[in-house]
C-alpha positions as CSV (number, residue, x, y, z in Angstrom):
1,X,-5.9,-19.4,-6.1
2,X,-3.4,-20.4,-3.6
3,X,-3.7,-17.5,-2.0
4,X,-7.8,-17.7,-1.6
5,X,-7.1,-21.3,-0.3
6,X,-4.6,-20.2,2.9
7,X,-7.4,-16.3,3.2
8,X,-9.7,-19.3,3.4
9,X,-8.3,-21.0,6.4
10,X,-7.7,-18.0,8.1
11,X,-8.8,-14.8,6.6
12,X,-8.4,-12.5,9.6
13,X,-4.6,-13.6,9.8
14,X,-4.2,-13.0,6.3
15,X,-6.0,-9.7,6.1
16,X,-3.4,-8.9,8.9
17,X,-0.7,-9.7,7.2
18,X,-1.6,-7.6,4.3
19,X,-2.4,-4.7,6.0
20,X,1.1,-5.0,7.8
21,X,2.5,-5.2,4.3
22,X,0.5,-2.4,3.0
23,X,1.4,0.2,6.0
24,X,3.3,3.7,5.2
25,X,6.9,4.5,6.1
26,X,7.0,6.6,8.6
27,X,7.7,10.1,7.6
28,X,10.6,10.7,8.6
29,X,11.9,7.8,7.2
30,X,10.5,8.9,3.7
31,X,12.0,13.1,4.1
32,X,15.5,11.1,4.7
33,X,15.0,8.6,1.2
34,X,13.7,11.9,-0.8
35,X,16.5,13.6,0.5
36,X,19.0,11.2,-0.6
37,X,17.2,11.0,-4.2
38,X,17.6,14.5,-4.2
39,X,21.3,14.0,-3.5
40,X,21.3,11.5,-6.6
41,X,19.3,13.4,-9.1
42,X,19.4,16.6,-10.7
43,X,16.3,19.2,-9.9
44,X,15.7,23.0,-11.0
45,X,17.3,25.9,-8.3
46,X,14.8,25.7,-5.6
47,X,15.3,27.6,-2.2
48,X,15.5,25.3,1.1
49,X,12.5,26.0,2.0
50,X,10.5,25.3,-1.5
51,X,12.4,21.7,-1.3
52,X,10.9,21.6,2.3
53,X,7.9,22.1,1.5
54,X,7.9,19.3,-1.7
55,X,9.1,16.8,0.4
56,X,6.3,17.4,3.2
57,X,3.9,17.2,-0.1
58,X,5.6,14.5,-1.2
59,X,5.7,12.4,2.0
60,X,2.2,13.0,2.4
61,X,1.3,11.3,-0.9
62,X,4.0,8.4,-0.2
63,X,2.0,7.6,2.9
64,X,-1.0,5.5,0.3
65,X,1.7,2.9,-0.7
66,X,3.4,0.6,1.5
67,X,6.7,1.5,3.3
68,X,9.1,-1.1,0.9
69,X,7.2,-0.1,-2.2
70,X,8.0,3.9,-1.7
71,X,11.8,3.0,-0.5
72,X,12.3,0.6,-3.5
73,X,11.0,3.1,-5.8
74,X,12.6,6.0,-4.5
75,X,16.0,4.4,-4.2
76,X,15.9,2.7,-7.8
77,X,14.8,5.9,-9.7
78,X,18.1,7.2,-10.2
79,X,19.2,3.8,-11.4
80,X,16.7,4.2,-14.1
81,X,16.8,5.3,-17.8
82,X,16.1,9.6,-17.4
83,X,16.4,8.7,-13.7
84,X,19.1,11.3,-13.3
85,X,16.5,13.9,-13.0
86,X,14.2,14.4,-9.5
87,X,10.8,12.9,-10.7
88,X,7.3,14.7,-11.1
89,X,4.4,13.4,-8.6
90,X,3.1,11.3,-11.9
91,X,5.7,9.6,-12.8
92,X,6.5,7.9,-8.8
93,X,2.6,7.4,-8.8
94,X,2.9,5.2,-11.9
95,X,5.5,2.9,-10.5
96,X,4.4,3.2,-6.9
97,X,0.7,2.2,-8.2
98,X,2.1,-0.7,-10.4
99,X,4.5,-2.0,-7.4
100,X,1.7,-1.9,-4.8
101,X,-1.2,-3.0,-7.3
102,X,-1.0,-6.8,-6.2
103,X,-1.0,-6.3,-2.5
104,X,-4.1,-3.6,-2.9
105,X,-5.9,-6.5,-5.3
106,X,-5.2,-9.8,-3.0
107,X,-6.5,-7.7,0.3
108,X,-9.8,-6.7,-1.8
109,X,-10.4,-10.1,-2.3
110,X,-9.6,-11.4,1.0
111,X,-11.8,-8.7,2.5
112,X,-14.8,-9.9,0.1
113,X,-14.1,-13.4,1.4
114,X,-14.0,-12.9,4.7
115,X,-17.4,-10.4,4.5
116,X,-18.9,-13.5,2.3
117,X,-18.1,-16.0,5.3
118,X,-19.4,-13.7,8.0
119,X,-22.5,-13.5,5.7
120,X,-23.0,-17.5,5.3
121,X,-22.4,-17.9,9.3
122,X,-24.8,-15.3,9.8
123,X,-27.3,-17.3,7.2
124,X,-26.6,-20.2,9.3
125,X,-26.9,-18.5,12.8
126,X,-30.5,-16.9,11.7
127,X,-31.2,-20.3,10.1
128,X,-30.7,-22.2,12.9
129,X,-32.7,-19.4,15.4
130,X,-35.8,-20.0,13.3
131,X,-35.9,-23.8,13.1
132,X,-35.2,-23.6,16.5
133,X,-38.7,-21.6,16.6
134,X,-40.1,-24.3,15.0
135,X,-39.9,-26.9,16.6
């Protein structure tokens, strides 16, 4: 509720700001985190080049959550219980996806605000044109 109240007053400055919070990491920043949770984690024999290629396929799908989300998540997993082991797509998707849901939800609804208040000035703007007609 708070948060529609300040999107209220402002709702192009708060789309902003989610959309700043929402952006990727860039990718090398993400190779160098999944190469350190490789480092921490234990993986099946893979040759340098198979790893390579995961971590370009695994960038690419980090890039749809934001940058802090994919560190956070890829820097706690080997904290985690069966975090010793390098992760499946799935199971970061779950965590990313539950970590990133809130962000994703409040911009939806500050987006439908904002189009909702473009839509009543609009009402008012063609409103005003006819009576204007009118008279």
């Amino acid at each position: 509720m708070e948060l529609e109240r300040g999107a209220a007053a402002d709702p192009e400055g708060a789309l902003a700001l989610l959309d700043r919070a929402l952006a990727p990491s860039p990718a090398e920043a993400i190779v160098t985190a999944l190469t350190r949770l490789r480092l921490r984690t234990k993986a099946r024999r893979e040759t340098t080049e198979d790893i390579m290629a995961g971590f370009a396929l695994y960038a690419e799908d980090l890039a749809a959550y934001p940058a802090d989300v994919a560190h956070e998540t890829l820097e706690a997993w080997p904290r985690r219980a069966g975090g010793k082991w390098w992760p499946s797509w799935a199971e970061l998707e779950v965590v990313l996806r539950a970590k990133s849901a809130f962000r994703r939800a409040a911009r939806e609804r500050i987006a439908r605000l904002a189009a909702d208040r473009t839509d009543r000035a609009d009402q008012v703007d063609r409103s005003d044109e006819a009576n204007a007609g009118h008279r």
